[in-house]
PDB file of N, H, CA, C and O in Angstrom:
ATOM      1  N   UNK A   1     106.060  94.254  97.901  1.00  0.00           N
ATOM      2  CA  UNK A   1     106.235  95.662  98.139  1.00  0.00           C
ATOM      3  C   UNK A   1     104.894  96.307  98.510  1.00  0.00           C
ATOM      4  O   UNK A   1     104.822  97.124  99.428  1.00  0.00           O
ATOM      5  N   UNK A   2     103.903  95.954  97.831  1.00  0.00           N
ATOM      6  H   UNK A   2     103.962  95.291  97.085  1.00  0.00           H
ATOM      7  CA  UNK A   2     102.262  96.690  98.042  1.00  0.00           C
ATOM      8  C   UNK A   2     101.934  96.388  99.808  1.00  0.00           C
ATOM      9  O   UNK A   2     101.470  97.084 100.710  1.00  0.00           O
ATOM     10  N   UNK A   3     102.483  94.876  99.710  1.00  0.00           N
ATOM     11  H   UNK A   3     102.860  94.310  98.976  1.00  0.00           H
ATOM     12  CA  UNK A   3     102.137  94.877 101.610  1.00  0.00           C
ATOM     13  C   UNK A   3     102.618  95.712 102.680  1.00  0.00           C
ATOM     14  O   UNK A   3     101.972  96.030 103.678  1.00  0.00           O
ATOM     15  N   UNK A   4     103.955  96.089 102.364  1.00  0.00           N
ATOM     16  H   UNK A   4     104.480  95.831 101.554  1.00  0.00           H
ATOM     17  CA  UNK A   4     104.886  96.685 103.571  1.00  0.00           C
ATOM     18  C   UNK A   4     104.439  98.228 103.337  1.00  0.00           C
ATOM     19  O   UNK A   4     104.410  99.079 104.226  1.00  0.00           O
ATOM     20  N   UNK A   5     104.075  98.443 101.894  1.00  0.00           N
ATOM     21  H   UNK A   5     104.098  97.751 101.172  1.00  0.00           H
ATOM     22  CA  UNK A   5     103.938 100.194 102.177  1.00  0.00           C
ATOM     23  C   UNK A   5     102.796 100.647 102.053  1.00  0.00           C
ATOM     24  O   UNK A   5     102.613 101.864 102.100  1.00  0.00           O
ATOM     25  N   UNK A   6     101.515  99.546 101.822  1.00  0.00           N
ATOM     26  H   UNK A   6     101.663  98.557 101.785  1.00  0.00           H
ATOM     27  CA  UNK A   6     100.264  99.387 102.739  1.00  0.00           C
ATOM     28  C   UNK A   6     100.087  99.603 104.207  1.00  0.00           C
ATOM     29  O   UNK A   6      99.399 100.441 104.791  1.00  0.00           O
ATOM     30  N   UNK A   7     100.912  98.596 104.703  1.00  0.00           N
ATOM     31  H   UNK A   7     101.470  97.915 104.228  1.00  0.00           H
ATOM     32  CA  UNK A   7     100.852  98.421 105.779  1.00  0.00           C
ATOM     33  C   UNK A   7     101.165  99.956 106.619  1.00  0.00           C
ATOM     34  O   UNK A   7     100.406 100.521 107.406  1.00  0.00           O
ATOM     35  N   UNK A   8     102.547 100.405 106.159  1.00  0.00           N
ATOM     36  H   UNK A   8     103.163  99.946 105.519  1.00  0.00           H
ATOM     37  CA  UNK A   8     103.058 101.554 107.116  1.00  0.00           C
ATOM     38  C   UNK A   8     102.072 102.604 106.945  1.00  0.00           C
ATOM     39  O   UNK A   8     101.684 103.326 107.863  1.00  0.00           O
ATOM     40  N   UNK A   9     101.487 102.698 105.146  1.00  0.00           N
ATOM     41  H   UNK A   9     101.803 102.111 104.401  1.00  0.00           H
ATOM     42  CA  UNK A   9     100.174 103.619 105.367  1.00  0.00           C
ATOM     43  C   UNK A   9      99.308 103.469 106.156  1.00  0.00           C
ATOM     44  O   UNK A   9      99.044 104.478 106.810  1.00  0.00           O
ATOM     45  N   UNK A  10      98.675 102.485 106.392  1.00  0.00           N
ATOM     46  H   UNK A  10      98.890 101.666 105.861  1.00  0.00           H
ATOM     47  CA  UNK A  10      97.764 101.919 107.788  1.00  0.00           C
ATOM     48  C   UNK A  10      98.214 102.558 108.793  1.00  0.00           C
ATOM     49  O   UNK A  10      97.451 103.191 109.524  1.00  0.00           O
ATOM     50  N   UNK A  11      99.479 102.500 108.990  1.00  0.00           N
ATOM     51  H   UNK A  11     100.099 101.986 108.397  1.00  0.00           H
ATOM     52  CA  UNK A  11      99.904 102.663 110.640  1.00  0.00           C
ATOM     53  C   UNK A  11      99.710 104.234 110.684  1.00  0.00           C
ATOM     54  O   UNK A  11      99.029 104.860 111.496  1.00  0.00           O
ATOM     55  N   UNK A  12     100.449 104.725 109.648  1.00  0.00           N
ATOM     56  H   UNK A  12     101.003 104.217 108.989  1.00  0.00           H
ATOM     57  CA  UNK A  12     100.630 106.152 109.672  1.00  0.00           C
ATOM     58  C   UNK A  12      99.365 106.952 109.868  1.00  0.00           C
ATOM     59  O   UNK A  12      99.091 107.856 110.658  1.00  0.00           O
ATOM     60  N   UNK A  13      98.461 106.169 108.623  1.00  0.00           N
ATOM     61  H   UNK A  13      98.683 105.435 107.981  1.00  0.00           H
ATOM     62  CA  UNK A  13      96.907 106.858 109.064  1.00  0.00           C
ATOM     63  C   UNK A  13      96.103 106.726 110.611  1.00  0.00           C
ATOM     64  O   UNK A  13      95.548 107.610 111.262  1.00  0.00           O
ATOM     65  N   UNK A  14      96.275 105.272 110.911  1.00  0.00           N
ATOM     66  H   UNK A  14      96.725 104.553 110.381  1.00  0.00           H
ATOM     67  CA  UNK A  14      95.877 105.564 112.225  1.00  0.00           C
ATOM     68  C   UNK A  14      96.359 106.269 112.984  1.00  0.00           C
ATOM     69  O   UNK A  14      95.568 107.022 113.552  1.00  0.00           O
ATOM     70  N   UNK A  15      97.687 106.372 113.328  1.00  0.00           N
ATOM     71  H   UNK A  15      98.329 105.760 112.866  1.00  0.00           H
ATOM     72  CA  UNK A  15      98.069 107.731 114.087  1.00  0.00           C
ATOM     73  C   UNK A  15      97.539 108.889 113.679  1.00  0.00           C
ATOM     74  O   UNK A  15      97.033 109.552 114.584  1.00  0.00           O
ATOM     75  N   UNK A  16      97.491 109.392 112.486  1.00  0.00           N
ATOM     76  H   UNK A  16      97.903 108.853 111.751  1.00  0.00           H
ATOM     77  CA  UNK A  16      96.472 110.737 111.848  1.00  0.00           C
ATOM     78  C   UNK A  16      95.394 110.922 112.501  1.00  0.00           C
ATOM     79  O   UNK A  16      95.227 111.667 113.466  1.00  0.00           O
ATOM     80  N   UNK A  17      94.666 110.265 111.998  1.00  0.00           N
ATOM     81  H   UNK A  17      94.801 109.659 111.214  1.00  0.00           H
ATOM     82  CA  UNK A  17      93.527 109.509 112.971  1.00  0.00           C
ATOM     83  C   UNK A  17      92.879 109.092 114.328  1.00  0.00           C
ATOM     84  O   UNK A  17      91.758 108.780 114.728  1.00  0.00           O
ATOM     85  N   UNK A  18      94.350 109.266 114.927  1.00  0.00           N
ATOM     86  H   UNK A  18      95.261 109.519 114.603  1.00  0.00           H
ATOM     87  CA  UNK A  18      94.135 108.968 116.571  1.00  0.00           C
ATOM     88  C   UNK A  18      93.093 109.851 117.178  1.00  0.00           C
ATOM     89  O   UNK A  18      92.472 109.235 118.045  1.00  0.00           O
ATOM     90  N   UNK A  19      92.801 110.739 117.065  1.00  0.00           N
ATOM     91  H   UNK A  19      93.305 111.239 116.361  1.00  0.00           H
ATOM     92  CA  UNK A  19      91.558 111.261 117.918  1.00  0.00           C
ATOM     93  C   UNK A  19      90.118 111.323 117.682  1.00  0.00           C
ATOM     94  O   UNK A  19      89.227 111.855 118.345  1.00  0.00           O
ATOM     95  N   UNK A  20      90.071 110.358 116.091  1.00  0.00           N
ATOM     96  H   UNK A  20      90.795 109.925 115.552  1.00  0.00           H
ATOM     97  CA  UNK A  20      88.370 109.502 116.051  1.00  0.00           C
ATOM     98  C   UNK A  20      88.096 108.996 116.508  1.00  0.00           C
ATOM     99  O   UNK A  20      88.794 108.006 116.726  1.00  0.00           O
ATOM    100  N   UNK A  21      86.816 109.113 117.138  1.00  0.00           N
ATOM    101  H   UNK A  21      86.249 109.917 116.960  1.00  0.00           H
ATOM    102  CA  UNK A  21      86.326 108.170 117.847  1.00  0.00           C
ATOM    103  C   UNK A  21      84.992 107.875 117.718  1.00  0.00           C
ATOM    104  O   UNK A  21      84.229 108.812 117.954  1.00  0.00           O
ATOM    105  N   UNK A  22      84.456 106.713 117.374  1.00  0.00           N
ATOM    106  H   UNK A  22      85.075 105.951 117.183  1.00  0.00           H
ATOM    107  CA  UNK A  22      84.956 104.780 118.437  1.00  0.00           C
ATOM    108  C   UNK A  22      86.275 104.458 117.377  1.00  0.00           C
ATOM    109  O   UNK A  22      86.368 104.852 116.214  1.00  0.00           O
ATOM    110  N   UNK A  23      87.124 103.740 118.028  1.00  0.00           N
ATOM    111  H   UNK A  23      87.049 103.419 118.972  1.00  0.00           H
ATOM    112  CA  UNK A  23      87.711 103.194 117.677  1.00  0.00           C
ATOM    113  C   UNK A  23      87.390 102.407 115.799  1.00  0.00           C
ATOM    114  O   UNK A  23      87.650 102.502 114.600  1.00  0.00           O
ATOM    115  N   UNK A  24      86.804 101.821 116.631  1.00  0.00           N
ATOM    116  H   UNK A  24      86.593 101.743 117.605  1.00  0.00           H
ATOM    117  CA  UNK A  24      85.896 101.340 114.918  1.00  0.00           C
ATOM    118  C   UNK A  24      85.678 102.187 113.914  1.00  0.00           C
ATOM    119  O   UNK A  24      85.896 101.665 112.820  1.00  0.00           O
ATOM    120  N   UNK A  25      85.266 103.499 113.862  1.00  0.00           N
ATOM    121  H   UNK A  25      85.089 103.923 114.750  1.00  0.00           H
ATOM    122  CA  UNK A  25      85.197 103.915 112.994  1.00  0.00           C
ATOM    123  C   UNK A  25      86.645 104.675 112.674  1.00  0.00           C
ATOM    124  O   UNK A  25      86.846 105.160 111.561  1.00  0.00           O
ATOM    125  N   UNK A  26      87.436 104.727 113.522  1.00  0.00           N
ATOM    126  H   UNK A  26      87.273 104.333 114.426  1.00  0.00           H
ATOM    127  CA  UNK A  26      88.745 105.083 112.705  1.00  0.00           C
ATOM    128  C   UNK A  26      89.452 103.888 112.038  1.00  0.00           C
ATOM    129  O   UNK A  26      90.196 104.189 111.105  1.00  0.00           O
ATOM    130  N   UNK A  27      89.340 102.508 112.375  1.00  0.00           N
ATOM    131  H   UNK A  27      88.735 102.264 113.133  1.00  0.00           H
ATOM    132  CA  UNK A  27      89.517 101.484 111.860  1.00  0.00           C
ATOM    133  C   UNK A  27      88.823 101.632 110.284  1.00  0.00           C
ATOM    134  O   UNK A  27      89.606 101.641 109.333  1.00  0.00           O
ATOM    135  N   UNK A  28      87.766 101.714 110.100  1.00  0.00           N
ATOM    136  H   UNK A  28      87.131 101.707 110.872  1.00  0.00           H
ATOM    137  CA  UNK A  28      87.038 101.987 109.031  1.00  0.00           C
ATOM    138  C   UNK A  28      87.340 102.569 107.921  1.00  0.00           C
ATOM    139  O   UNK A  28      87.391 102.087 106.789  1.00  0.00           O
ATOM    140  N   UNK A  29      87.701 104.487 108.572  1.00  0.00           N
ATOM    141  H   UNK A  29      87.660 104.878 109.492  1.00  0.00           H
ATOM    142  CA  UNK A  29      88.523 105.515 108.266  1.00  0.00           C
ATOM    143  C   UNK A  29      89.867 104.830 107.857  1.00  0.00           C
ATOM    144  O   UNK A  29      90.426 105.380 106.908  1.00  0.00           O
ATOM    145  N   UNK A  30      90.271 104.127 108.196  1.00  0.00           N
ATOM    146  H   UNK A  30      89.816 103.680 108.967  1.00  0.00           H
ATOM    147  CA  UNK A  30      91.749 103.954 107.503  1.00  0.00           C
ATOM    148  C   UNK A  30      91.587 102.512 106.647  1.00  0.00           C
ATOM    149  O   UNK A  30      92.715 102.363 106.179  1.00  0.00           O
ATOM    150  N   UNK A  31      91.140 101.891 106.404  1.00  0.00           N
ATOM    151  H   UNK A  31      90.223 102.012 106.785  1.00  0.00           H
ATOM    152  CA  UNK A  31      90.845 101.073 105.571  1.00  0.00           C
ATOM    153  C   UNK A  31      90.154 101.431 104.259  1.00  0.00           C
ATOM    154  O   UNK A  31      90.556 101.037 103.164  1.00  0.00           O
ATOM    155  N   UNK A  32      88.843 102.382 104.490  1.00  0.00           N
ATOM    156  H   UNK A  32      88.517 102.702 105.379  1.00  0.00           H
ATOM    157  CA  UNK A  32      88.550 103.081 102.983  1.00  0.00           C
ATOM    158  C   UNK A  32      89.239 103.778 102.619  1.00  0.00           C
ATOM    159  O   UNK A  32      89.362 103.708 101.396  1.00  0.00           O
ATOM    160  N   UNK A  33      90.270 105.051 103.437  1.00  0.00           N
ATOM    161  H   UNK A  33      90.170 105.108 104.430  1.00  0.00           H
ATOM    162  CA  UNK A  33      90.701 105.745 102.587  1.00  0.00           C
ATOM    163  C   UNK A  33      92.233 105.000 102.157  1.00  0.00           C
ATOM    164  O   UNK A  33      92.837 105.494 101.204  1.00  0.00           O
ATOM    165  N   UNK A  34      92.884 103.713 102.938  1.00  0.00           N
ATOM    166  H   UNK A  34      92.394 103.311 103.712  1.00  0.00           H
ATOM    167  CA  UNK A  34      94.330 103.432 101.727  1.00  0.00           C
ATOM    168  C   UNK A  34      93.779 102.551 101.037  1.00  0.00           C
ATOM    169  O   UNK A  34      94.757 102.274 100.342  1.00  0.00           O
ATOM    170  N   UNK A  35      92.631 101.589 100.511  1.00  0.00           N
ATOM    171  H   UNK A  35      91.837 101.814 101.076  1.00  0.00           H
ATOM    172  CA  UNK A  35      92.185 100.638 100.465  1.00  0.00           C
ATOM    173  C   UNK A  35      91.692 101.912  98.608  1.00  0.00           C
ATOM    174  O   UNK A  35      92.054 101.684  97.453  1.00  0.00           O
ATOM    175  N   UNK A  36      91.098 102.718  98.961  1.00  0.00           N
ATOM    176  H   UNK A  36      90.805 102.903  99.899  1.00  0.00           H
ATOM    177  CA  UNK A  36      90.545 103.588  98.259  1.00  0.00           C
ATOM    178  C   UNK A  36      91.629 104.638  97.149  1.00  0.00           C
ATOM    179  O   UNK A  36      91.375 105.079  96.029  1.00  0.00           O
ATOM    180  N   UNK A  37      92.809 104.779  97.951  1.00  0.00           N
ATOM    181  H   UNK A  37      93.016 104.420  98.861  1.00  0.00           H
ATOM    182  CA  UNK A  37      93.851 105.659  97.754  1.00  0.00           C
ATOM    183  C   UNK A  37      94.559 104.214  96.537  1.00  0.00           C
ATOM    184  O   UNK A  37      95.000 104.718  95.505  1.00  0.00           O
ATOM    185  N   UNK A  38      94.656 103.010  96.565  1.00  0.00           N
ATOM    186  H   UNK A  38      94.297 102.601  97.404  1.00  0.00           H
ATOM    187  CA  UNK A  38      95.360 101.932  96.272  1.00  0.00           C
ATOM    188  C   UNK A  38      94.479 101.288  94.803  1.00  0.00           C
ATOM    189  O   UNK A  38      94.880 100.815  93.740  1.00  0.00           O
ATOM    190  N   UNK A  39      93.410 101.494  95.251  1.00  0.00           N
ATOM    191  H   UNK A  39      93.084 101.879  96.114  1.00  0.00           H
ATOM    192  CA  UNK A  39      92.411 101.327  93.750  1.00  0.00           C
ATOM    193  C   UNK A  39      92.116 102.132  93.009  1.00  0.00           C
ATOM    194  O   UNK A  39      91.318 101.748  92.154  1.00  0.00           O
ATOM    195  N   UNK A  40      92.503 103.397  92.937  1.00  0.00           N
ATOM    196  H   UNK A  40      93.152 103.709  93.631  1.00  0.00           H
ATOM    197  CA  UNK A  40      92.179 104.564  92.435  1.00  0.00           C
ATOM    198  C   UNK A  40      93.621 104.910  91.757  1.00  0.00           C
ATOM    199  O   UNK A  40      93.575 105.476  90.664  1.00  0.00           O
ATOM    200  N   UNK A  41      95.029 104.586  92.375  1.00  0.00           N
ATOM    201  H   UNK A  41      95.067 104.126  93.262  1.00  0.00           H
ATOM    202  CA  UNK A  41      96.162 104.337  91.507  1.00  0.00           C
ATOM    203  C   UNK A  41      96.403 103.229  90.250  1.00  0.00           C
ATOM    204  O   UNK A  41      96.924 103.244  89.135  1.00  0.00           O
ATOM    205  N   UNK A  42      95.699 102.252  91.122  1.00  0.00           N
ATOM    206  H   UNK A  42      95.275 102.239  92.028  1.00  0.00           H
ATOM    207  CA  UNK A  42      95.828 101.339  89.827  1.00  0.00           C
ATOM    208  C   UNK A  42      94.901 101.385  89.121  1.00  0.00           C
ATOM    209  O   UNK A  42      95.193 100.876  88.039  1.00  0.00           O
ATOM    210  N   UNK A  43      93.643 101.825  89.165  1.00  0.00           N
ATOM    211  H   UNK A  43      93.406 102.238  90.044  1.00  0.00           H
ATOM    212  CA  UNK A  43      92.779 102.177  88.307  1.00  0.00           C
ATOM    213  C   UNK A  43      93.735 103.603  87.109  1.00  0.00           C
ATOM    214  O   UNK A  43      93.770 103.477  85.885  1.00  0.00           O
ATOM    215  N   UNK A  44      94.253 104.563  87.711  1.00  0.00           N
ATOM    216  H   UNK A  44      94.224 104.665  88.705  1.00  0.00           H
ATOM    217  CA  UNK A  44      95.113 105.622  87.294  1.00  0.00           C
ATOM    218  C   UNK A  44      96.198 104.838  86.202  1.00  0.00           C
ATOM    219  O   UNK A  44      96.603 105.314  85.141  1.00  0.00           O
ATOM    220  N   UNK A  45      96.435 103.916  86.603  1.00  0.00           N
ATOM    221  H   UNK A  45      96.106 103.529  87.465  1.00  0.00           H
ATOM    222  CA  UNK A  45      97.698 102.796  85.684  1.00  0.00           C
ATOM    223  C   UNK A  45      97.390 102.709  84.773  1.00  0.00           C
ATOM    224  O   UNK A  45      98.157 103.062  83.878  1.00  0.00           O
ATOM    225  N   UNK A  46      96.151 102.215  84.463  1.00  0.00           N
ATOM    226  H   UNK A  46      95.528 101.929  85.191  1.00  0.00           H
ATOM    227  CA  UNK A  46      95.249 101.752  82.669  1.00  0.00           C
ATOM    228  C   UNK A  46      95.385 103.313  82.063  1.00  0.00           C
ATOM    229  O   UNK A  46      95.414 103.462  80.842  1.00  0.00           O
ATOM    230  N   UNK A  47      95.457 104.311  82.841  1.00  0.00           N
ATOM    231  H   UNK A  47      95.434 104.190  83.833  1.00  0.00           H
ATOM    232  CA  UNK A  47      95.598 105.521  81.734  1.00  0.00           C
ATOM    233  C   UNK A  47      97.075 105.859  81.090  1.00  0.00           C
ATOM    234  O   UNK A  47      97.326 106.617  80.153  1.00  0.00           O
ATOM    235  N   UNK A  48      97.993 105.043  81.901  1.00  0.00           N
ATOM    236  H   UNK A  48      97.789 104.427  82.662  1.00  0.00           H
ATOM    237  CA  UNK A  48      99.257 105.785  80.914  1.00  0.00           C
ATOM    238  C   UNK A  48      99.460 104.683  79.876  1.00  0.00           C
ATOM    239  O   UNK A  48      98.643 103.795  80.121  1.00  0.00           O
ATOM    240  N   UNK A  49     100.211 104.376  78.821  1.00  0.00           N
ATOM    241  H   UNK A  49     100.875 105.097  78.622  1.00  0.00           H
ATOM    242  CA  UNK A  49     100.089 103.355  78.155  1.00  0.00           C
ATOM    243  C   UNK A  49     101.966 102.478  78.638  1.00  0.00           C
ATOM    244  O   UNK A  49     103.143 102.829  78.573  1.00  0.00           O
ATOM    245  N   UNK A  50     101.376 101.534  78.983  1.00  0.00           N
ATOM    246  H   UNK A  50     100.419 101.248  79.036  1.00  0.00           H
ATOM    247  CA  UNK A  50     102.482 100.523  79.104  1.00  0.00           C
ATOM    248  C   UNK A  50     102.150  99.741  80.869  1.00  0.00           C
ATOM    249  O   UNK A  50     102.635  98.771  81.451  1.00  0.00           O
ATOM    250  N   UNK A  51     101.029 100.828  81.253  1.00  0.00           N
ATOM    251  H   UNK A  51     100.636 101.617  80.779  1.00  0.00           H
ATOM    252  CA  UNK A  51     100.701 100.798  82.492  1.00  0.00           C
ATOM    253  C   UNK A  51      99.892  99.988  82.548  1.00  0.00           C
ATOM    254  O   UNK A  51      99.088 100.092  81.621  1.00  0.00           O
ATOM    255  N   UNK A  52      99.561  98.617  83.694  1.00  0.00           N
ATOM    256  H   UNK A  52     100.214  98.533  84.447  1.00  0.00           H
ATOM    257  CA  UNK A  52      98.595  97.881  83.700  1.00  0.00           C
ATOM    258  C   UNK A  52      98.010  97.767  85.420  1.00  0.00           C
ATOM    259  O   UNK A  52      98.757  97.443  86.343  1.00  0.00           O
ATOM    260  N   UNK A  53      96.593  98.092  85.583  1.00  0.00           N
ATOM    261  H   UNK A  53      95.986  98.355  84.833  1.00  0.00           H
ATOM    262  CA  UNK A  53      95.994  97.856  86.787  1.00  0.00           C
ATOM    263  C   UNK A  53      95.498  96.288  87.028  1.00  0.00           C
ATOM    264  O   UNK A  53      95.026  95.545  86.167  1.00  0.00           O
ATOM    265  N   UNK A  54      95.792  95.904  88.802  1.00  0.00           N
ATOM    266  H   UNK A  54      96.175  96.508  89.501  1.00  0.00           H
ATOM    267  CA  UNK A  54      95.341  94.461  88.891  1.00  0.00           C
ATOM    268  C   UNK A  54      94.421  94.705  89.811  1.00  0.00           C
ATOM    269  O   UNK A  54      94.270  95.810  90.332  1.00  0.00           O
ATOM    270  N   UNK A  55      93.591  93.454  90.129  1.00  0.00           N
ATOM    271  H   UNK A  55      93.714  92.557  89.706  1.00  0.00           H
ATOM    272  CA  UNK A  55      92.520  93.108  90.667  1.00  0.00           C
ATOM    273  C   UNK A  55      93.283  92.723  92.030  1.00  0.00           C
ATOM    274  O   UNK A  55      92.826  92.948  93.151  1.00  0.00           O
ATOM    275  N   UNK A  56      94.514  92.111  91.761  1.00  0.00           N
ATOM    276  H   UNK A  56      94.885  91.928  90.850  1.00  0.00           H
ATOM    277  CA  UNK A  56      95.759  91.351  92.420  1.00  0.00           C
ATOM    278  C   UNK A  56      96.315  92.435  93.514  1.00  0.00           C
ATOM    279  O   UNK A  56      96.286  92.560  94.738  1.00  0.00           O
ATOM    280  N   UNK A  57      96.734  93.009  92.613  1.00  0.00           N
ATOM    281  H   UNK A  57      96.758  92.908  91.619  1.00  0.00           H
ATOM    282  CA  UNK A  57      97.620  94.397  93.699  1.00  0.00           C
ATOM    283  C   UNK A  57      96.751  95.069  94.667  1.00  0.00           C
ATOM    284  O   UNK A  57      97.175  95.589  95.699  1.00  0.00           O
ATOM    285  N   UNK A  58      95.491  95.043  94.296  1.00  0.00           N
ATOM    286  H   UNK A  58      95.146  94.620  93.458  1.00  0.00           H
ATOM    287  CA  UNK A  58      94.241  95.995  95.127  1.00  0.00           C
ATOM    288  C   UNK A  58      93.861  94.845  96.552  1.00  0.00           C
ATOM    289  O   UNK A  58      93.513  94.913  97.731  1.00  0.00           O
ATOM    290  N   UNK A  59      94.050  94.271  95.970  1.00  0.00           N
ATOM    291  H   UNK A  59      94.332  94.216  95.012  1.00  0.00           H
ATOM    292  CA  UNK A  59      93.955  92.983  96.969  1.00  0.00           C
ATOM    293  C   UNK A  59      95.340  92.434  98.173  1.00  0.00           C
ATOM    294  O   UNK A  59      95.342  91.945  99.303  1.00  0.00           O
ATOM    295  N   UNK A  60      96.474  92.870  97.114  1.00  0.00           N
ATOM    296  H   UNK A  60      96.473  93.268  96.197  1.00  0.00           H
ATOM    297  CA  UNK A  60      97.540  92.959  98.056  1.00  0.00           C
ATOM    298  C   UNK A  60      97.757  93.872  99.009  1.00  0.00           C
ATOM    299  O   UNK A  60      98.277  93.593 100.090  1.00  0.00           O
ATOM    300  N   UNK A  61      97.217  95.490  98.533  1.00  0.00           N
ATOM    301  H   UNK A  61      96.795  95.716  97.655  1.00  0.00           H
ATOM    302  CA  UNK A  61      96.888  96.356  99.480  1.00  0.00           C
ATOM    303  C   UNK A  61      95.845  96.165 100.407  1.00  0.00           C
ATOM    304  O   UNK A  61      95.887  96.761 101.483  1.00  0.00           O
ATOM    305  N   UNK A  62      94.870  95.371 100.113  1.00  0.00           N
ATOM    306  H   UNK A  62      94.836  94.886  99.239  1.00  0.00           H
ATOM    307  CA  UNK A  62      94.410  95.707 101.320  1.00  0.00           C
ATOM    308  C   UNK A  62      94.901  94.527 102.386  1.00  0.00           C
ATOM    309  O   UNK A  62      94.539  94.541 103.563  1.00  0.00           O
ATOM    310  N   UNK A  63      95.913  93.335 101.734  1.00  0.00           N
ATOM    311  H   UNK A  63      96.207  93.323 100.779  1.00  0.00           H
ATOM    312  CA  UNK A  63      95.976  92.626 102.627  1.00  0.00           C
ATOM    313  C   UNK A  63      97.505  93.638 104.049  1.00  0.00           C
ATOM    314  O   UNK A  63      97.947  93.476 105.187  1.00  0.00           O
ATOM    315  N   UNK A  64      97.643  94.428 103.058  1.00  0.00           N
ATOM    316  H   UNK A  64      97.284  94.559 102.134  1.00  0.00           H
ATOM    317  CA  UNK A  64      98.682  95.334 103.921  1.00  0.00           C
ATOM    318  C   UNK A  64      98.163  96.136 104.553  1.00  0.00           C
ATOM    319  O   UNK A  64      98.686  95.801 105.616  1.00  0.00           O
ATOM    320  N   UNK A  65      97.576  96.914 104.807  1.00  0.00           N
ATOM    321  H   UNK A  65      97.151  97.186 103.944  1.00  0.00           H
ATOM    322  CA  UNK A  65      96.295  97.538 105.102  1.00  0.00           C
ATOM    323  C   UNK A  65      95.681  96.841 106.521  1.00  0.00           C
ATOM    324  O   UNK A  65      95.774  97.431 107.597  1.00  0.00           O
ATOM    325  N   UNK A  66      95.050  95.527 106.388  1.00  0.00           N
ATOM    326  H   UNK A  66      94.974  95.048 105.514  1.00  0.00           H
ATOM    327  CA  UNK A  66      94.908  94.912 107.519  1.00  0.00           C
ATOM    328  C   UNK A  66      96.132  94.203 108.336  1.00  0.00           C
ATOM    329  O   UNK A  66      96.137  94.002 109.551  1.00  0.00           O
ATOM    330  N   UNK A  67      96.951  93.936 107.607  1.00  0.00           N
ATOM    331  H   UNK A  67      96.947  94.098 106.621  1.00  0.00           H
ATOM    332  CA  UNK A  67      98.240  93.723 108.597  1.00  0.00           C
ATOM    333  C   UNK A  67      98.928  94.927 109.809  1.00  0.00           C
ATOM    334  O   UNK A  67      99.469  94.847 110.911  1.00  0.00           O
ATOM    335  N   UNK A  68      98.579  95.901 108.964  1.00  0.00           N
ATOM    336  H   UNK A  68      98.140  95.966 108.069  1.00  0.00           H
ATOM    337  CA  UNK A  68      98.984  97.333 109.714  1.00  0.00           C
ATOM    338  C   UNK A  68      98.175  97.803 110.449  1.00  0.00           C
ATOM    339  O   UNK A  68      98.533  98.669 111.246  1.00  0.00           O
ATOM    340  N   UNK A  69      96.794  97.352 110.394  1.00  0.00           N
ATOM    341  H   UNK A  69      96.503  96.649 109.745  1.00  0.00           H
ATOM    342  CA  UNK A  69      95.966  97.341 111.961  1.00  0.00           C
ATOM    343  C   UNK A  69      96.499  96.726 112.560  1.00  0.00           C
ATOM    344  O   UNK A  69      97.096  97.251 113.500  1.00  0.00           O
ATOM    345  N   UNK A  70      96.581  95.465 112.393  1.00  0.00           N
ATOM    346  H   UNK A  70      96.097  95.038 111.630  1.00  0.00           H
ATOM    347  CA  UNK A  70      97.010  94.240 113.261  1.00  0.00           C
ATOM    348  C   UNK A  70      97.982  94.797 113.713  1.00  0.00           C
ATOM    349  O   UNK A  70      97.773  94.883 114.923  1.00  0.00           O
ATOM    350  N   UNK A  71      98.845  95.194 113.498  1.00  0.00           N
ATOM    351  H   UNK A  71      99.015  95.124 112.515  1.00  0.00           H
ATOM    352  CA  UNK A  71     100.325  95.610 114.330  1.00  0.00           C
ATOM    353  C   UNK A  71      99.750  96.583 115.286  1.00  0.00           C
ATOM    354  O   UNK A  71      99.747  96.412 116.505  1.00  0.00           O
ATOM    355  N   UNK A  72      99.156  97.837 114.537  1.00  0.00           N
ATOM    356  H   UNK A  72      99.158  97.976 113.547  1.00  0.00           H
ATOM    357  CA  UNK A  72      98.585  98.706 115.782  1.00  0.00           C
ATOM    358  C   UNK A  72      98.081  98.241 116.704  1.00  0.00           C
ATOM    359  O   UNK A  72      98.380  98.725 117.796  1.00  0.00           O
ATOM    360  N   UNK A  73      96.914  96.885 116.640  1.00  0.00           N
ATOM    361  H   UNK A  73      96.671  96.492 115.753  1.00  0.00           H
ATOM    362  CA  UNK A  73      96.348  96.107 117.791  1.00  0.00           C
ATOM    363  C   UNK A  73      96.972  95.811 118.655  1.00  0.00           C
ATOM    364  O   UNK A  73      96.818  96.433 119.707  1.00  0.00           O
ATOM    365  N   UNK A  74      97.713  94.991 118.599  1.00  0.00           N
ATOM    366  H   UNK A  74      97.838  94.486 117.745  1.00  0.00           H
ATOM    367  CA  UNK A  74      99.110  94.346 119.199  1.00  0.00           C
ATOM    368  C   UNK A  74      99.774  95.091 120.022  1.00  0.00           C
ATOM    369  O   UNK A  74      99.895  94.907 121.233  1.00  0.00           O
ATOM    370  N   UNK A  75     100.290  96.088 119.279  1.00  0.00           N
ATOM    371  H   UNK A  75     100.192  96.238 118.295  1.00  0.00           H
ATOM    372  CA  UNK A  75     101.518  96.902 119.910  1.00  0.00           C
ATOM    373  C   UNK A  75     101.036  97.649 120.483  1.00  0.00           C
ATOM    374  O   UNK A  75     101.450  97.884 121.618  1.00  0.00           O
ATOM    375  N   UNK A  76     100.051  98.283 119.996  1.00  0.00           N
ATOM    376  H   UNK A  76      99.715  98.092 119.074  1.00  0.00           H
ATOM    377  CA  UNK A  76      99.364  99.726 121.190  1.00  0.00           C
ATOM    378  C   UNK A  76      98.494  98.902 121.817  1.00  0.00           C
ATOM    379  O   UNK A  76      97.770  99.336 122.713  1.00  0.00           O
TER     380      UNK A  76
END
């Protein structure tokens, strides 16, 4: 689940995003901020009790995250 709604965040932000420019740095731009948005929830997790943050999931986001460039690459 963390990959696919990583990912569409990726996509979605780069469209947000579409009028930064170089390219690269909107690439950038959307990688710190869901990459950032995704560690900062599960960091948020350890505060409720029953809630547990992973090293795992932060990692699954960002592997969604770069998949959802990749699609933007591709397709656009």
């Amino acid at each position: 689940m963390h990959v696919a709604v990583y990912a569409l965040l990726a996509i979605l932000l780069h469209w947000t995003l579409e009028p930064v420019e170089p390219r690269g740095l909107r690439y950038f731009l959307v990688i710190a901020l869901a990459v950032g948005l995704g560690a900062g929830l599960e960091w948020f997790q350890t505060t409720i009790p029953g809630r547990f943050g992973t090293l795992a999931d932060v990692l699954l986001n960002l592997f969604g995250v770069l998949l959802g460039l990749v699609a933007v690459i591709v397709l656009l």
